[in-house]
C-alpha positions as CSV (number, residue, x, y, z in Angstrom):
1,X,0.0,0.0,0.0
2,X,1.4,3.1,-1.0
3,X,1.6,6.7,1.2
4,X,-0.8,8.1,-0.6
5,X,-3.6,5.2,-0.1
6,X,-2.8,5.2,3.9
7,X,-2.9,8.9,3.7
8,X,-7.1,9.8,4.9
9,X,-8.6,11.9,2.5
10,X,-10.3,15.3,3.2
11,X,-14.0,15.4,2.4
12,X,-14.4,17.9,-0.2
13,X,-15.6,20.7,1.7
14,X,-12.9,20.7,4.2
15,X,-10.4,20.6,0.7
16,X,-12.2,24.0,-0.6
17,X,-12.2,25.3,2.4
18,X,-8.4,25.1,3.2
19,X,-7.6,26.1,0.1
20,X,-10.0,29.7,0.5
21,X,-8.5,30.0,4.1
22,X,-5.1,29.8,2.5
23,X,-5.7,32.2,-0.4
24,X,-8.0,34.9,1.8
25,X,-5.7,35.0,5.1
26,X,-2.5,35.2,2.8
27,X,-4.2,38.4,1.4
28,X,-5.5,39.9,5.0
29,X,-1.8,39.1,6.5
30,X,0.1,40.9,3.0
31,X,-2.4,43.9,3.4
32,X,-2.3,44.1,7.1
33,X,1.6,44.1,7.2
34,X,2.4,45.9,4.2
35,X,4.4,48.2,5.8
36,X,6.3,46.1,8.0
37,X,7.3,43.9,5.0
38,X,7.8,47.4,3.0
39,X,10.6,48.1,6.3
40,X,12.0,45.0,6.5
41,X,13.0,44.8,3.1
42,X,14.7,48.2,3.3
43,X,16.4,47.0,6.2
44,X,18.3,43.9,5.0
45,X,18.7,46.0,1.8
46,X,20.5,48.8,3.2
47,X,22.4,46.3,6.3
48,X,24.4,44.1,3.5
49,X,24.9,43.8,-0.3
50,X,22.8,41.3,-1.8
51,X,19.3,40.5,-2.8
52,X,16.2,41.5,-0.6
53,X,14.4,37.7,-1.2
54,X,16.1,34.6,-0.7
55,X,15.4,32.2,-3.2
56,X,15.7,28.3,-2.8
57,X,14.7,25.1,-4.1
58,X,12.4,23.1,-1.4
59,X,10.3,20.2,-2.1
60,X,6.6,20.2,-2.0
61,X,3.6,17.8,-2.7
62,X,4.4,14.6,-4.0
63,X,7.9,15.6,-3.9
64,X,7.6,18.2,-6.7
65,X,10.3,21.1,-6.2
66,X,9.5,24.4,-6.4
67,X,11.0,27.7,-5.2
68,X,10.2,29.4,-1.9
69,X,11.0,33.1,-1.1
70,X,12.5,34.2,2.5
71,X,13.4,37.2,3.4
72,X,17.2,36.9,3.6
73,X,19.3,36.7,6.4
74,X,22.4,35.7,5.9
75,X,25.8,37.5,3.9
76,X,25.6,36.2,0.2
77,X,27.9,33.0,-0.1
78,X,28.8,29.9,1.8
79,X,27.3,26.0,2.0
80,X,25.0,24.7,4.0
81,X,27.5,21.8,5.0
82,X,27.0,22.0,8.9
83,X,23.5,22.0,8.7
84,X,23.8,18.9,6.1
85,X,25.7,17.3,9.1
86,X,23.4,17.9,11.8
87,X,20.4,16.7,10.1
88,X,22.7,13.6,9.5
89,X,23.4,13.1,12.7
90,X,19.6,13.6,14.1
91,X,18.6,11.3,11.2
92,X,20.7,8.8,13.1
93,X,19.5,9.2,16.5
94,X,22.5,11.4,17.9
95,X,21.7,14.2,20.3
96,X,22.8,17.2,19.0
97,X,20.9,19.3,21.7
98,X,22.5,22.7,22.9
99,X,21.6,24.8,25.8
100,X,18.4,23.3,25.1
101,X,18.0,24.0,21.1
102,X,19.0,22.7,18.1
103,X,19.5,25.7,15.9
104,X,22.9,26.1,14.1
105,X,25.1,29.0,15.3
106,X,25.7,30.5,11.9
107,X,28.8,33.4,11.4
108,X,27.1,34.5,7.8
109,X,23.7,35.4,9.7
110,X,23.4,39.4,9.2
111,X,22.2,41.8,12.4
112,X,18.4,42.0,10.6
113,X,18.6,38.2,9.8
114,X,19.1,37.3,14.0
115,X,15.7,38.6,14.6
116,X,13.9,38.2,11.8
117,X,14.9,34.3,12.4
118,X,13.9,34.4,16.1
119,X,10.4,35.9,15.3
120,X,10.1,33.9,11.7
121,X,9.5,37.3,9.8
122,X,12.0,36.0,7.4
123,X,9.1,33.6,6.7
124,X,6.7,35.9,5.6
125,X,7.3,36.2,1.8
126,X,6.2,32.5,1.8
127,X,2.7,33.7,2.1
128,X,3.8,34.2,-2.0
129,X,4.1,30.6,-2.1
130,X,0.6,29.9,-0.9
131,X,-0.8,31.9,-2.5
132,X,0.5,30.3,-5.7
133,X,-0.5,26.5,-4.6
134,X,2.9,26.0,-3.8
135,X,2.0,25.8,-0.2
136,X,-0.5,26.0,3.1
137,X,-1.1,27.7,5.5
138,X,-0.9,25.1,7.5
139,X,1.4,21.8,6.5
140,X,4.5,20.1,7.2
141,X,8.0,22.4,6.6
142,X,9.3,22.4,3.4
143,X,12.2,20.8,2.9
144,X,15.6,20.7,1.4
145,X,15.8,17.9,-1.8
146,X,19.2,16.9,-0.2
147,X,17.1,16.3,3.6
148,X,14.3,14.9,1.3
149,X,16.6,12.1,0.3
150,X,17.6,11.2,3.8
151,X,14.8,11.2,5.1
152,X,13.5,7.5,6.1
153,X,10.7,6.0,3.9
154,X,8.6,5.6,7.5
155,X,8.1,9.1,6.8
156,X,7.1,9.5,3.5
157,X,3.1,10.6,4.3
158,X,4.5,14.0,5.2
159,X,4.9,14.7,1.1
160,X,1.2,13.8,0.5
161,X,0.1,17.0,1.4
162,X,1.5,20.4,0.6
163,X,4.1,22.2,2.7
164,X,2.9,24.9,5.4
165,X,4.3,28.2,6.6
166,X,3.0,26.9,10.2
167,X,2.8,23.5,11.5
168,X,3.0,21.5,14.6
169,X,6.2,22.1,14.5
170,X,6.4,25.3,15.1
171,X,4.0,25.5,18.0
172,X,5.6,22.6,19.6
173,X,9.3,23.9,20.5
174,X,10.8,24.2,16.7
175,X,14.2,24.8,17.7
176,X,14.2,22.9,20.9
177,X,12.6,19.4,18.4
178,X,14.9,17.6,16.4
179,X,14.6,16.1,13.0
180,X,13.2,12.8,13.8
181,X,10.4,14.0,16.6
182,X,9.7,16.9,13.5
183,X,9.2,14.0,11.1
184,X,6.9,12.5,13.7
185,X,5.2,15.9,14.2
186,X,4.6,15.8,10.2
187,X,3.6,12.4,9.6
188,X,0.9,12.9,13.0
189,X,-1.0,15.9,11.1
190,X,-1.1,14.3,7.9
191,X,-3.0,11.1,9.1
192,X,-5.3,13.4,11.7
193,X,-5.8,16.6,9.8
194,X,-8.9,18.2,10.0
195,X,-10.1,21.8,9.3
196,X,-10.4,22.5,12.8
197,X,-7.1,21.3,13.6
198,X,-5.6,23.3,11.2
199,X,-7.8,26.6,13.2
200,X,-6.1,25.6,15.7
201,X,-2.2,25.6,15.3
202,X,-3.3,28.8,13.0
203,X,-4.5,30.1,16.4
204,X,-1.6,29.1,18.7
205,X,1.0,29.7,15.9
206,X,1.3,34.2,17.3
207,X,1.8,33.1,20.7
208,X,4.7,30.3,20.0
209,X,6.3,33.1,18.0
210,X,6.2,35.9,20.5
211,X,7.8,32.9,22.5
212,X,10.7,33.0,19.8
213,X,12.6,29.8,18.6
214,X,13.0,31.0,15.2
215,X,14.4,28.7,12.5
216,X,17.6,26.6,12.3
């Protein structure tokens, strides 16, 4: 039996409605924070050379890639080898825990990029994304092709539905969970989704960032 067959199936109703919650609170948030997007963008602009939008290949519903846009945080250049590493090393059960989290400590991260990372306003141009079909609301995060392709075939419900810009995740420690309990996290909402749950990490999702975490 394949992922997609053990995946449940929204009734119809709940699938159009998700997808009008997507498209009409993407609009509210873009119009209500127009001018804090309109700052922030100024602000990594003027802070260091480089682009105002981070552009990167992710991987989406039934593994399709497409692009997702970030605000960007980081000095132009450099790999992503340590975080490869450390999503190696959760993938095989090793604690890589610090002072409680498991973000990366990261040299190329800019002054703007620090907190728009620990409140997720780098995140916001993804609202873009969802409103193109790329992504939800409300999913599992998008990831890397290269995490993709380590990721244990256990797991592999969590492409059966689109990516989200929130999850449970993110309302459930983000930076203090590693890669296996996320996988967990994903796998979990795909088989139990509902509209209401989704409603509901929506709801909780302002609070856990106010909390900070941020992203790895």
């Amino acid at each position: 039996m394949t992922a997609e067959q053990r995946t449940p199936v929204r009734p119809r109703w709940e699938r159009v409605s998700g997808r009008i919650l997507d498209v009409v609170g993407s609009l509210v948030v873009l119009v209500l924070l127009a001018p804090v997007l309109l700052v922030i963008a100024l602000w990594v602009r003027l802070d260091s050379p480089g682009p105002v939008l981070f552009r990167q290949r992710r991987v989406g519903l039934h593994r399709r890639p497409f692009t997702v846009y970030k605000f960007r945080t980081m000095r132009v250049g450099g790999e992503d080898d340590a975080l490869h590493r450390l999503i190696e090393a959760e993938l095989c059960g090793e604690d890589t825990c610090c002072d409680g989290s498991t973000k990366l400590v990261d040299p190329r991260i800019t002054r703007p990029g620090r907190l728009l990372r620990r409140t997720s306003l780098d995140e916001l141009p993804q609202l873009l994304n969802v409103l193109r079909g790329e992504m939800s609301l409300v999913g599992p995060r998008p990831c890397l092709p290269w995490e993709a392709e380590l990721f244990p075939p256990q797991f592999a419900d969590r492409f059966t539905v689109r990516p989200g810009l929130t999850g449970l995740w993110q309302v459930n420690g983000r930076s203090t969970v590693g890669t296996l309990d996320m996988l967990r996290m994903d796998v979990t909402y795909v088989r139990t989704r509902r509209l209401r749950l989704d409603l509901w990490i929506l709801l909780v999702t302002i609070p856990s960032l106010l909390r900070g975490g941020g992203a790895r």
